[in-house]
Every structure is written in C-alpha cells, then in structure tokens.
C-alpha positions as CSV (number, residue, x, y, z in Angstrom):
1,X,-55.8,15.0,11.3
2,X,-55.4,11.2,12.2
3,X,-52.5,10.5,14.2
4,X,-51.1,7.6,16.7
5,X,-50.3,8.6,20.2
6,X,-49.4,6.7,23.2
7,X,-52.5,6.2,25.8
8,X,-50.6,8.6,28.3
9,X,-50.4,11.7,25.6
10,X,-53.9,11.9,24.9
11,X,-55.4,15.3,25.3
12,X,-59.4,15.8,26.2
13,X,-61.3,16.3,22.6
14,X,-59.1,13.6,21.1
15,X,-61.3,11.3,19.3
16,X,-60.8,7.8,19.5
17,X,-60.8,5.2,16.7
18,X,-64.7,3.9,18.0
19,X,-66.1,7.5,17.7
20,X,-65.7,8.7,21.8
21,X,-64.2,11.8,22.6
22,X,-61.6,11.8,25.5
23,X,-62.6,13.9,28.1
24,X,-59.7,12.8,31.2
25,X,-56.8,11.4,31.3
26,X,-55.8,10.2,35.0
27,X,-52.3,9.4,34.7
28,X,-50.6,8.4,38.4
29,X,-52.6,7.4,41.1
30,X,-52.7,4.5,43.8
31,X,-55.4,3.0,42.8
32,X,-53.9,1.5,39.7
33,X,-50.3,0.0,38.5
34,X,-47.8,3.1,37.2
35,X,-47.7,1.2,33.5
36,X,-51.4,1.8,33.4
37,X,-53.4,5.6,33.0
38,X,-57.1,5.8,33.4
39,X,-58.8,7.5,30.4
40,X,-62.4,8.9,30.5
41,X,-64.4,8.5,27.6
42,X,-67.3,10.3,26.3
43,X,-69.6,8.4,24.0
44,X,-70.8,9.1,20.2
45,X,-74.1,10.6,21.7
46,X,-72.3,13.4,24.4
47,X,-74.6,11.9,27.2
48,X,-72.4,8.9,29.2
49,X,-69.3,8.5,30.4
50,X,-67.1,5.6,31.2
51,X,-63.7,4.6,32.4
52,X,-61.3,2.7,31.0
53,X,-57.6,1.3,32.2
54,X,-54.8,1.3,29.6
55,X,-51.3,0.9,29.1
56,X,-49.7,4.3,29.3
57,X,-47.2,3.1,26.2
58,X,-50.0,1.2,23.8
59,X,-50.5,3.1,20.9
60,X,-53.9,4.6,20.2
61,X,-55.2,6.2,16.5
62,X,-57.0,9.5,17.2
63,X,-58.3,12.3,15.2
64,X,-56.6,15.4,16.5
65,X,-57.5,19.1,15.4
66,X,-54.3,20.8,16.4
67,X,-51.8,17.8,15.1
C-alpha cells in the first residue's frame, strides 16, 4: 500500500518513491541539527548503501506492506 509519512516515521523495509528500501533511521544524535534524521538507504540492486539527511517533518511517499 502507498502511503505518505513524515521522514522521522519511516520503518526499515519502507520503500521509497526512487525504488531503495530503508534499512535505518537515525533519529537524534549530535552530529546533526534536531529538525533533521539521518535515513539509510539501500539501493534497487540490495548491494550499497548510503546516507542521507532529512527533515524529520518533510513528507515522503512509500510503499508499505503493513499500512
């Protein structure tokens, strides 16, 4: 099921509108401004992941199998 969430509710095996899979979310930490989480992302092919900083309240389409 397609859904929107806000970057600081997604769950690992959400899948992102680009085709990753989110495998952490890294909420609070020092290294980065409290509006902002770091998510995890898992590409298209399962072999590579990267980091990426966003907003904790910007809205993000996923496909969800438990929504």
């Amino acid at each position: 099921m397609k859904i929107k969430v806000q970057a600081q509710h997604l769950k690992a095996g959400d899948i992102v509108g680009s085709g990753e899979t989110v495998h952490n979310v890294f909420i609070n930490s020092i290294h980065w401004p409290s509006n902002k989480v770091c998510i995890r992302l898992q590409n298209k092919d399962k072999t590579d992941l990267s980091d990426h900083m966003w907003g904790k309240y910007t809205m993000i389409n996923v496909e969800r199998a438990d929504a």
